[in-house]
N, C-alpha and C positions, 0 to 999 in steps of 0.2 A: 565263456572263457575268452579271455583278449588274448590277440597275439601275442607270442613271444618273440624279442628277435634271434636271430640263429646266433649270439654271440655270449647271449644270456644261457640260453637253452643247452648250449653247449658244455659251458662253463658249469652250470649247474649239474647237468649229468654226471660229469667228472672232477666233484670240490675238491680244490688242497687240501680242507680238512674235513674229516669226516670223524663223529664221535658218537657212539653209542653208549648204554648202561647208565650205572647211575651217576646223579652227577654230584662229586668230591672230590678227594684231592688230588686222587689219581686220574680221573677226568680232566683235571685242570692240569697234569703233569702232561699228559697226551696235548691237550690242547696247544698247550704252548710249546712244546715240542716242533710238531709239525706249523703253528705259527711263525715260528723259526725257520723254517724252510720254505714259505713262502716264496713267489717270485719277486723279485726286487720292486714289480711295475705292474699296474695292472688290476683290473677286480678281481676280489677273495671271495670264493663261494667255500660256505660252511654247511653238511649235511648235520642232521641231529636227531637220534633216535632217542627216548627217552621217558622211562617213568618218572623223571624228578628225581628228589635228593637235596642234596644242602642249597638255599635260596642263597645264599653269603659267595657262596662260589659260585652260581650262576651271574649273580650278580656281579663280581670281580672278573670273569670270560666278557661280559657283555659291556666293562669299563674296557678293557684292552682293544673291542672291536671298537668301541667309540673313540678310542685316544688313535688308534690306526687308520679311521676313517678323517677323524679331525686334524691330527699331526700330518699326516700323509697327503692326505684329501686320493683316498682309495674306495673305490665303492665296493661294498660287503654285503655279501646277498644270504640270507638263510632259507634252506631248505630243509622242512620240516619229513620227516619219513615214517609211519605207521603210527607213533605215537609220540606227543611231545606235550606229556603233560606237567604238572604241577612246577616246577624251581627251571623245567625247560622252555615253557610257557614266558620264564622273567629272563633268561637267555635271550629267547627269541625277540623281546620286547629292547634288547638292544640296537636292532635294526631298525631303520625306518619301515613304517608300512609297503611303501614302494618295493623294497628289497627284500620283501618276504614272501615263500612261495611255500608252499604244501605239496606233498605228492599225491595222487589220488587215492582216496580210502583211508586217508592219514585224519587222525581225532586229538584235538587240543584239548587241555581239560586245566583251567584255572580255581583257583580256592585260597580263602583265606591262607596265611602264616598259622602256624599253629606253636604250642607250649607246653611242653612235657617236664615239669619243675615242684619239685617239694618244696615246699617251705617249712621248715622248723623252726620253732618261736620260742626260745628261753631263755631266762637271763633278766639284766636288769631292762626294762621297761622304757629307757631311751634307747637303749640296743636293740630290741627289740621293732620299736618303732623307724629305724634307723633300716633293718633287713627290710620291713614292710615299705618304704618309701623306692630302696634300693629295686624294688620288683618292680614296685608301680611305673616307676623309672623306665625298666627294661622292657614293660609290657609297651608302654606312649611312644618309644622309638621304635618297637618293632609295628607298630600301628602306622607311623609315620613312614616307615622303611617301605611297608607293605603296601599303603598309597602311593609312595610314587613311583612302583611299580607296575601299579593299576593304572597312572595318570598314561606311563610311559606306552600299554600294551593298546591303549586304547587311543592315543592320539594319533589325527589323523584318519579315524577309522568314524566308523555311523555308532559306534556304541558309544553313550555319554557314561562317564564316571560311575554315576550315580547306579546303574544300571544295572556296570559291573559288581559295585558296591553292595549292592543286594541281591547278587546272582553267586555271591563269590564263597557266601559261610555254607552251600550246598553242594562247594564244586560244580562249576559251570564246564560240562563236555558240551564240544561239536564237534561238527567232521566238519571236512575241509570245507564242500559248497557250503554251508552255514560261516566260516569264517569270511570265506571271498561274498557271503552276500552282505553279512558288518565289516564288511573292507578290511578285517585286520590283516590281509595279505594283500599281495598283489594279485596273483593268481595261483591258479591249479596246473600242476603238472604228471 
């Protein structure tokens, strides 16, 4: 474990925002709530407890800390708490590695996007082929969505793409030392 300094540690003990459950829209209501009440100046620490939940709205929390860090030029630190798995995992991949810390005993758990969709097939035969393309569509951008989520959680860190890539369709769990030892954090607290 590397030091921390006392300014970090500090800040981190006590985030502005702290967010548990799962994460949707009432997550994202929360969020930005107290994002709101932020201090004018200063680094943002974010706690995050978390089974997952919607990847679209992790993803939309983790553009606002990016438009806050890059508009602002505000450093934003996440701290991960007991569990921060699946769509919390693509939250937490909005920070830089540097700005990411775990608590101790805390387990990250990444895993493919997944797709829960019927298709019904009737009709004429370019309509048909018309709904079949419209999927294939939606399946190549959620492929695409889900990669550079992977690019996002892993850069900067010892784990290459590729890695994740073929760790990810079995959900990949660690606990925290196994994060801080592929760097996807900065450290353990």
């Amino acid at each position: 474990m590397r030091t921390i300094d006392t300014s970090t540690l500090d800040l981190l003990a006590s985030p502005q925002i702290r967010l548990i459950g799962p994460i949707d829209a009432a997550m994202y209501e929360t969020f930005r709530e107290q994002l709101g009440g932020k201090p004018p100046a200063g680094p943002i620490a974010v706690a995050m407890t978390t089974l997952g939940g919607d990847p679209d709205v992790a993803r939309a929390m983790a553009d606002d800390i990016r438009l806050l860090r890059e508009c602002d030029n505000r450093t934003t630190l996440f701290l991960g708490k007991a569990t921060v798995y699946s769509a919390g995992t693509t939250f937490m991949a909005g920070f830089p590695v540097g700005d990411r810390y775990l608590t101790r005993n805390t387990r990250i758990m990444i895993h493919e996007r997944s797709l829960d969709k019927t298709l019904e097939l009737s009709g004429p035969l370019s309509g048909v082929l018309c709904k079949v393309k419209q999927t294939v569509h939606e399946i190549e951008q959620s492929i695409a969505i889900e990669e550079e989520g992977f690019r996002a959680i892993v850069k900067g860190s010892k784990i290459p793409f590729e890695t994740l890539r073929e760790r990810a369709p079995e959900a990949w769990y660690m606990d925290c030392q196994e994060a801080l030892e592929l760097g996807l954090i900065a450290d353990v607290i």
